[in-house]
C-alpha positions as semicolon CSV with decimal commas, in nm:
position;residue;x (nm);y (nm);z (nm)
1;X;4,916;2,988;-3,114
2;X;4,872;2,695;-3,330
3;X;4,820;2,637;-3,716
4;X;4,771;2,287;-3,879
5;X;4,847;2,310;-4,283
6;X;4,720;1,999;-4,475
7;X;5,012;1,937;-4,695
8;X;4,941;1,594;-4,879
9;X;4,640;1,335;-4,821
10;X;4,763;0,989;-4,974
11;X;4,454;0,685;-5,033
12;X;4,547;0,347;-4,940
13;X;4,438;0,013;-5,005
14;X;4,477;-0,287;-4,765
15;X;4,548;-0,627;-4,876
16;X;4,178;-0,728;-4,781
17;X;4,054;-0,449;-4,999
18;X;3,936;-0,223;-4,725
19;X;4,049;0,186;-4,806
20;X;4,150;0,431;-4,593
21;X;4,289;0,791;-4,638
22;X;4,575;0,975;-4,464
23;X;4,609;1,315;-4,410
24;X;4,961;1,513;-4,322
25;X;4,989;1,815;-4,147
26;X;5,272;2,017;-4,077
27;X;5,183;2,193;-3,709
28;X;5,329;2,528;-3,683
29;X;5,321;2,638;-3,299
30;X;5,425;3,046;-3,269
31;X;5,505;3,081;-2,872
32;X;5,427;3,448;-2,748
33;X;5,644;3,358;-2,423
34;X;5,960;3,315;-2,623
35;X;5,938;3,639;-2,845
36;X;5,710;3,467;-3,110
37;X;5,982;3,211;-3,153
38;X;5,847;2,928;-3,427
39;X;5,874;2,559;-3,412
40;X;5,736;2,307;-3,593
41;X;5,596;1,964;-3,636
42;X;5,397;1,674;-3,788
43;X;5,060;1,556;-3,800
44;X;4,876;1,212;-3,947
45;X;4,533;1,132;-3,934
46;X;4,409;0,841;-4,077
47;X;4,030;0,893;-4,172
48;X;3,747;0,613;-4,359
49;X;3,411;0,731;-4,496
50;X;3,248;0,783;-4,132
51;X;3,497;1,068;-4,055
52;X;3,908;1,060;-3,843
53;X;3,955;0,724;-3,727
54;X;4,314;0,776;-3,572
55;X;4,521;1,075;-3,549
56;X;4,878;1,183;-3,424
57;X;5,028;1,512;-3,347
58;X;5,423;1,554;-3,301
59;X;5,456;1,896;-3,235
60;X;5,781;2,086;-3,170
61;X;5,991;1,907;-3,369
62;X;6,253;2,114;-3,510
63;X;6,294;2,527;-3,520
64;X;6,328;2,475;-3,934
65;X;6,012;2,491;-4,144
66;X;6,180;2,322;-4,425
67;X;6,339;2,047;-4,208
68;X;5,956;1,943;-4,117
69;X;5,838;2,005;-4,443
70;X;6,093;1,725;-4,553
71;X;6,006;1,492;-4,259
72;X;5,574;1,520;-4,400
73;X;5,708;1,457;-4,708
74;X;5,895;1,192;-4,579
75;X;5,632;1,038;-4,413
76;X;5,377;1,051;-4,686
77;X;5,657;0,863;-4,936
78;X;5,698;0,572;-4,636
79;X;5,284;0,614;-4,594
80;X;5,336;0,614;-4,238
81;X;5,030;0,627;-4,031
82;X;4,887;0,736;-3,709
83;X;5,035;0,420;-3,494
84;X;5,375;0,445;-3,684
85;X;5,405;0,849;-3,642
86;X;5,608;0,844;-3,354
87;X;5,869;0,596;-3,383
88;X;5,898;0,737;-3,761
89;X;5,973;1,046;-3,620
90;X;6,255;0,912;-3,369
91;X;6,414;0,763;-3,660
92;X;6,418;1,096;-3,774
93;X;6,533;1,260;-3,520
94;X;6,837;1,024;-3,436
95;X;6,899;1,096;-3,822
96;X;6,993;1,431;-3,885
């Protein structure tokens, strides 16, 4: 089973004066198989006015809530987006 939690939406403003918002989720995945063993991971979706333009889902992660709580965080502080998501979280990963 899978839950997305919203956990921070950040506006942004390009150079040319075009806006866009970003949305970060932190994925929680529950797997029956293993026992109900959790892991976790992140989500960004960049959306404009006509609704989710780009999205990215990193799931399974880490096994530590508060370790991906940190890396949304994280990523909402850098304003990473969609494109960026993955590499961000290979930094991240090499990291701790």
């Amino acid at each position: 089973m899978r839950i997305n939690t919203l956990l921070g939406i950040k506006e942004v403003m390009t150079d040319e004066g075009a806006s866009f918002t970003l949305r970060y989720y932190l994925i929680q995945d529950i797997k029956t198989e293993a026992g109900g063993r959790e892991v976790y991971g992140v989500g960004v979706v960049k959306c404009r006015e006509n609704g989710p333009e780009e999205r990215e889902w990193l799931p399974g992660l880490t096994e530590s809530k508060e370790k991906a709580e940190e890396l949304v965080k994280q990523f909402m502080e850098g304003v990473v987006t969609p494109v960026a998501a993955a590499a961000a979280a290979d930094d991240w990963a090499g990291k701790k």
